[in-house]
C-alpha positions in Angstrom: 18.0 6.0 1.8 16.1 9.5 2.2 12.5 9.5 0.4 11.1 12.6 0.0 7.9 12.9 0.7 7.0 16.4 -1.2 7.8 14.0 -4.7 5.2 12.2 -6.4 4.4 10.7 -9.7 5.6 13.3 -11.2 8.7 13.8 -10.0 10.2 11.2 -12.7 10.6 13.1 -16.2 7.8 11.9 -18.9 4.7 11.3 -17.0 1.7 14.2 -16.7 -0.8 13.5 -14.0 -4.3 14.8 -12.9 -6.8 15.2 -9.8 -10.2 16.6 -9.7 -13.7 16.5 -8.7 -16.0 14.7 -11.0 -18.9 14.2 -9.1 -18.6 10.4 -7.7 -18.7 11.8 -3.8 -21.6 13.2 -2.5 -19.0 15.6 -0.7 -17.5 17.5 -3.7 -14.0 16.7 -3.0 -11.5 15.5 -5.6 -12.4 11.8 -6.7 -10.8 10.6 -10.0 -7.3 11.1 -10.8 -5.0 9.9 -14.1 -1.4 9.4 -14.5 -0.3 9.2 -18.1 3.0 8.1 -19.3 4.5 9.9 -22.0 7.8 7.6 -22.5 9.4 7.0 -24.6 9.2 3.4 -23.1 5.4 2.6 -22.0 6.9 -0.4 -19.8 4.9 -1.8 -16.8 4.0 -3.8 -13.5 1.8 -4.6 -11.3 0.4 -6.6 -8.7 -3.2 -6.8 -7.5 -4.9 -8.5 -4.5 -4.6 -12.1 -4.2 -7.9 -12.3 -2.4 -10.7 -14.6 -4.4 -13.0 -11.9 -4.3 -12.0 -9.1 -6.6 -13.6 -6.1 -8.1 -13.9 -5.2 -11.6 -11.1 -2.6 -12.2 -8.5 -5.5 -11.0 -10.0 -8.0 -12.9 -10.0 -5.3 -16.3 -6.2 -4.2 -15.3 -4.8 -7.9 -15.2 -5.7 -8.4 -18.8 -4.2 -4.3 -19.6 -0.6 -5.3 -17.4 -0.5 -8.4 -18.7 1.8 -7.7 -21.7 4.3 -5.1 -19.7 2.5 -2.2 -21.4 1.0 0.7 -19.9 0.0 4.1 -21.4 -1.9 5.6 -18.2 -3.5 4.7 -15.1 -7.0 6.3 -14.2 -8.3 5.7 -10.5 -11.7 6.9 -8.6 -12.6 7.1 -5.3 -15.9 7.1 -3.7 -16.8 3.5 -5.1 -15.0 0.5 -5.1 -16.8 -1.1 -8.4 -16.0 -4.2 -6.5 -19.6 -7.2 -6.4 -21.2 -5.5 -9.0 -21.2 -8.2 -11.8 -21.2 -7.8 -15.2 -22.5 -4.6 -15.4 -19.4 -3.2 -13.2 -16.9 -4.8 -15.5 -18.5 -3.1 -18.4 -18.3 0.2 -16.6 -14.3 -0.5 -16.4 -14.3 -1.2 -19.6 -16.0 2.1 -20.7 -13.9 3.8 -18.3 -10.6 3.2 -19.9 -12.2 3.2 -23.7 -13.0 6.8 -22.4 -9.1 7.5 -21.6 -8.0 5.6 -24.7 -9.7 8.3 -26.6 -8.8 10.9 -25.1 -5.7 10.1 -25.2 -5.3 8.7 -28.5 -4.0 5.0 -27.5 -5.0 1.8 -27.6 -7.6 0.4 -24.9 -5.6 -2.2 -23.6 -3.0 0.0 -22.6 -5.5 2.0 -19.9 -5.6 0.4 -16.4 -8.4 1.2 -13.8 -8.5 1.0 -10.1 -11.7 2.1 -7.9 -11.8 2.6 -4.2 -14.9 3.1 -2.0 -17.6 1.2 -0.5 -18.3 -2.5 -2.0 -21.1 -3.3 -3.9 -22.5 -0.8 -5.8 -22.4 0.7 -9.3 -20.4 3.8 -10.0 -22.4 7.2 -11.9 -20.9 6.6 -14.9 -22.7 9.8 -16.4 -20.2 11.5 -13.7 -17.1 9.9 -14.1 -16.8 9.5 -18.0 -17.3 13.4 -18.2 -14.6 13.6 -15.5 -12.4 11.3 -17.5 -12.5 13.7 -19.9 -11.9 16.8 -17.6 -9.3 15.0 -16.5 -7.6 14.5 -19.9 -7.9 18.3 -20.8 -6.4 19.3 -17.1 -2.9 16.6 -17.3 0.0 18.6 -15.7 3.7 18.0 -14.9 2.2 19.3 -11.4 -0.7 17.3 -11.5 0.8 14.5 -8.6 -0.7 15.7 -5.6 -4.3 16.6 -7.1 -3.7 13.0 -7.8 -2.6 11.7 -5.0 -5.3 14.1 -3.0 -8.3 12.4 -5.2 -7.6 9.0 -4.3 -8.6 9.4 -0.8 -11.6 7.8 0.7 -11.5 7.1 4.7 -7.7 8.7 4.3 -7.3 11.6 6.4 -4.1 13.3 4.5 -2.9 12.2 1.1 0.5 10.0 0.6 3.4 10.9 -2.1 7.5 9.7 -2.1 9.7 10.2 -4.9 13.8 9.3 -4.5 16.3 10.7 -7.0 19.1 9.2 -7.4 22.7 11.3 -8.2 23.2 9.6 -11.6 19.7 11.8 -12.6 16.8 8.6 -12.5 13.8 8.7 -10.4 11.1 6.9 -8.7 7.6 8.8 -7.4 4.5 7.5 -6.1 1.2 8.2 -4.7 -0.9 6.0 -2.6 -4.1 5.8 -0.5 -5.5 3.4 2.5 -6.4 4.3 5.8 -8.6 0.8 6.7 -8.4 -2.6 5.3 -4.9 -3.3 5.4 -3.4 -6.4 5.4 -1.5 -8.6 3.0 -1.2 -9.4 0.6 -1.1 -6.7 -0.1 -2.5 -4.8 2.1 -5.4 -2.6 1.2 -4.8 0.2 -1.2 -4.5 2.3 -4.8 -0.2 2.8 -5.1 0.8 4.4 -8.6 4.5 4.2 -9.0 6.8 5.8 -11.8 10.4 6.0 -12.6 12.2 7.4 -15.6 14.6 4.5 -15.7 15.5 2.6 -17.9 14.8 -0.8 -16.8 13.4 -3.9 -19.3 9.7 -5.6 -18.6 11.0 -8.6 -16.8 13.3 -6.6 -14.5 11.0 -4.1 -13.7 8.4 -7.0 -13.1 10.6 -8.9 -10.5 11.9 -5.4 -9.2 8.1 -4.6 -8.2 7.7 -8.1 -6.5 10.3 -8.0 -4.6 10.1 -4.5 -3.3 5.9 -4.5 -2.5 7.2 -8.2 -0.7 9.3 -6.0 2.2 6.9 -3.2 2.2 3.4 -3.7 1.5 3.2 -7.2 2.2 4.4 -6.5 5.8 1.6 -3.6 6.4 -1.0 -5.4 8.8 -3.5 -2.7 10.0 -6.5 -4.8 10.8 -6.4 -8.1 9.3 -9.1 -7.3 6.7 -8.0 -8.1 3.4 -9.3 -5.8 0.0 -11.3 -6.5 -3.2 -9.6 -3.9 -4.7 -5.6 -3.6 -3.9 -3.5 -2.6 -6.6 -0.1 -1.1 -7.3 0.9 -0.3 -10.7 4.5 0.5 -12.0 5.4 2.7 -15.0 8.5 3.3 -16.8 8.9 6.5 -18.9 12.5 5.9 -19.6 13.0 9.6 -20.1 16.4 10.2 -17.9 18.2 7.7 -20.4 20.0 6.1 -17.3 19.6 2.2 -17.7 20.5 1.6 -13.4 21.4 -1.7 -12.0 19.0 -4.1 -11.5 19.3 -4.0 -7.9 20.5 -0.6 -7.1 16.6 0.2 -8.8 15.3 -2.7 -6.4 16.7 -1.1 -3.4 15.0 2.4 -4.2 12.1 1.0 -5.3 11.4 -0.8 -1.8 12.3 2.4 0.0 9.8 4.4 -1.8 7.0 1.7 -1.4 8.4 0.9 2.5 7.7 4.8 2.8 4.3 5.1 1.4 3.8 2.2 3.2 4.4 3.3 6.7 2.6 6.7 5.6 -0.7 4.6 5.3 -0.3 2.6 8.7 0.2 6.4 10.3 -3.2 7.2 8.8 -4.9 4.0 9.8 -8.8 5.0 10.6 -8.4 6.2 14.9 -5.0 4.7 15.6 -2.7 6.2 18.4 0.0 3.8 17.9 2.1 3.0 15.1 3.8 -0.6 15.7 6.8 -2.4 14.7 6.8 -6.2 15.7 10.2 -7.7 14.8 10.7 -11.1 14.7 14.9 -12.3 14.8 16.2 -15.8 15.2 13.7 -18.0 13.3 14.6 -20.8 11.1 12.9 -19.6 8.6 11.4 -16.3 7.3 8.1 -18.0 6.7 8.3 -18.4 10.1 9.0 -15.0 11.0 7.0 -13.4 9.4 4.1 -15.9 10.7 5.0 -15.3 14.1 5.1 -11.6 13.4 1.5 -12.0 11.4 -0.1 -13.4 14.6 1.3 -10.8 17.1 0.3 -8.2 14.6 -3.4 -9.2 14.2 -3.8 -9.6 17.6 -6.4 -7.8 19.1 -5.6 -8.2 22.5 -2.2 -7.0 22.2 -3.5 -3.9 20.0 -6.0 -3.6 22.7 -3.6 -3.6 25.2 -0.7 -1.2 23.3 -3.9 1.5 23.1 -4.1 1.2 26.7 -0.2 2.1 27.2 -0.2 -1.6 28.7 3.1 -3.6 27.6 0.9 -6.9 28.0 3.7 -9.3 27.1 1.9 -12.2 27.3 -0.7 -11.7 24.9 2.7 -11.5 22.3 3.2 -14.8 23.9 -0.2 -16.5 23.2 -0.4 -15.0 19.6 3.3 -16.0 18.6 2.1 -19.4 20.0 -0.9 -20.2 17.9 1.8 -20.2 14.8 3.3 -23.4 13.6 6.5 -21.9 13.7 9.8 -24.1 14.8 11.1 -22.8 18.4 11.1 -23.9 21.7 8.9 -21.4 24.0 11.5 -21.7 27.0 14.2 -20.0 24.7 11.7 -17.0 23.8 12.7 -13.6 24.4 10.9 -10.1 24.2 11.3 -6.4 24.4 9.1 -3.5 24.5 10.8 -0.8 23.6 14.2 -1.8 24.2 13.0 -3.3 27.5 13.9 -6.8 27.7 10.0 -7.8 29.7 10.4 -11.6 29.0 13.8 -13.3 28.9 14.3 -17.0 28.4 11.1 -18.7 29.0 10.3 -16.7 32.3 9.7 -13.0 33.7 12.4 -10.2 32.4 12.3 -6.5 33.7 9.7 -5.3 35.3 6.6 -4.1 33.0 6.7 -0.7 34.7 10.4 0.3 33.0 8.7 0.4 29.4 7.1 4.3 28.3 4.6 3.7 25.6 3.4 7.5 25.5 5.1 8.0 22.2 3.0 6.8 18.7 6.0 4.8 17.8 6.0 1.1 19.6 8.8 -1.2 19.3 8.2 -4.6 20.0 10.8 -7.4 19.3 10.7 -11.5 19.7 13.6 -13.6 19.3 12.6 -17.0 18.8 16.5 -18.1 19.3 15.8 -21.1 16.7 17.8 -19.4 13.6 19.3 -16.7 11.5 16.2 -15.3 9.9 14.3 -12.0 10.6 11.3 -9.6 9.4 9.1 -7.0 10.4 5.5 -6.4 10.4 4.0 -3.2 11.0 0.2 -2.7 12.7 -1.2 0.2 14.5 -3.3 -0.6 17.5 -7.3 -0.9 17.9 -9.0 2.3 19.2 -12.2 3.4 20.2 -12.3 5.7 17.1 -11.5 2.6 14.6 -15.0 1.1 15.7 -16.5 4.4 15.5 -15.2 4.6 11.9 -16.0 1.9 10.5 -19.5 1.0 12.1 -20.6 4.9 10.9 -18.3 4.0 6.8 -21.8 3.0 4.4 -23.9 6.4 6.0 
């Protein structure tokens, strides 16, 4: 399925969207963007960061997804709003009673998302000023200023869109560049079609398609107070598509954006594909693909252009995954380096000049299979993120 990667969230009919500089970074670039849903369905979705500590916007967005409706999304970058206590959550909570207004809808259909550094209050005399800049400047052009203002450590902005022949689509922006890893990895996705799909199915279409996609995006093992996708429905084409044919392009577009923010991962010179085939189970593959992926030994060694197949070994063995380690097998690259338990072709037969990297195990205990994606661990990722608060 082609994704097009000049679509965004406005590529789906009935949804206006904005990006512009409000004030929030000290640099003067773009840093708070809406995306409004005209309809005439306001349905929704989403799914936020499962880890314990969360910032404000998710815990203010929960309660506005919770009943499937959604009128508009407004995001910021340059602040995460995330360990700032009560005081943040009321700042989310002016934030969207400033869209509401402008906007003429109820509060509770506004969702806010923030991303930036941790742990300290946003300017709200900049941002609710820019909320209403924003309102005055909504666009049927406006995706890409909104895809560009979500950016933080990001280095180019991420759109997809898919249109499908029967005249539906689905568009999206995203951001994350550090901090990625389920679930659901770190990042701001807005996602909109012009489908006609109902709450519930648009709900288990969204889980199922950020669970290949997302999920299975494993930068650096660091896990966000912030991450949230959120999924509109306009309704505007008038096409009602099945259930699963939606699914299916819905997991292309987030697979894409996915893979667009492992290729922007903060210094990486490697983007990574460990597959894991014949597990019992695909808990267990994707736990044995987990382990290889976080391992910085083997991202280490994949920098170095060293196919190091036995720190895949020692990392797919720390799992509690069912196989027997003499059955193992393991390619770089289509190079088969370790072959039933014991020494394949020789190390020196595998190029890994090119960013892509390939790596597959067969654990030979099953039918089941996934794929996790990582980038490896540069010099420049440390640089980046020991030089991130200054």
């Amino acid at each position: 399925m082609q994704v097009d990667r000049s679509g965004s969230v406005t590529t789906p009919k009935g949804f206006l969207a904005a990006g512009l500089a409000a004030g929030i970074k000290a640099s003067g670039n773009r840093d708070l963007a809406l995306v409004v849903n005209e309809g005439p369905l306001l349905d929704a979705a989403a799914v936020f960061t499962s880890n314990r500590i969360f910032a404000a916007p998710v815990e203010w967005s929960r309660g506005a997804c919770a009943d499937g409706v959604l009128k508009a999304v407004v995001l910021n970058s340059g602040g995460a709003n995330a360990c700032t206590g009560q005081e943040g959550l009321a700042d989310s909570a002016k934030t969207a009673v400033q869209v509401a207004t402008g906007l003429d809808c109820p509060v509770r259909d506004v969702a806010v998302a923030s991303t930036g550094l941790i742990g300290v209050r946003l300017p709200m005399d900049k941002l609710l000023p820019g909320v209403d800049k924003a309102v005055a400047e909504l666009s049927p052009q406006g995706g890409p200023d909104a895809a560009q203002a979500i950016m933080t450590t990001d280095t180019v902005r991420k759109m997809a869109s898919w249109t499908s022949p029967d005249g539906w689509s689905i568009g999206g922006i995203a951001k994350g560049a550090g901090m990625l890893a389920p679930a659901l990895a770190t990042m701001l996705v807005v996602l909109t079609t012009d489908a006609d799909i109902k709450p519930l199915a648009l709900d288990r279409a969204l889980r199922q398609a950020t669970g290949v996609s997302f999920d299975r995006v494993d930068s650096d093992g660091c896990q966000s107070t912030n991450d949230t996708v959120v999924l509109m429905s306009s309704g505007a084409s008038g096409q009602a598509p099945d259930p699963e044919e939606f699914t299916t392009a819905l997991a292309a577009v987030c697979r894409d954006l996915g893979l667009q923010l492992l290729a922007d991962a903060e210094g990486s010179a490697h983007d990574i594909a460990v597959t894991v085939k014949g597990a019992a189970s695909l808990e267990d593959a994707l736990d044995v693909g987990r382990s290889i992926a976080r391992n910085n030994l083997f991202k280490c060694a994949i920098f170095g252009n060293d196919p190091n197949w036995g720190r895949v070994l020692a990392a797919a063995g720390t799992t509690r995954a069912a196989f027997e380690p003499e059955r193992l097998d393991v390619w770089f690259n289509g190079v088969e380096v370790y072959r039933q338990g014991a020494i394949g072709e020789d190390r020196s037969l595998v190029d890994l000049s090119a960013r892509q990297v390939d790596v597959v195990v067969n654990l030979n205990h099953g039918e089941h299979e996934a794929t996790v994606w990582t980038n490896d661990l540069t010099y420049d990722y440390v640089k980046e993120n020991a030089e991130y608060s200054s």
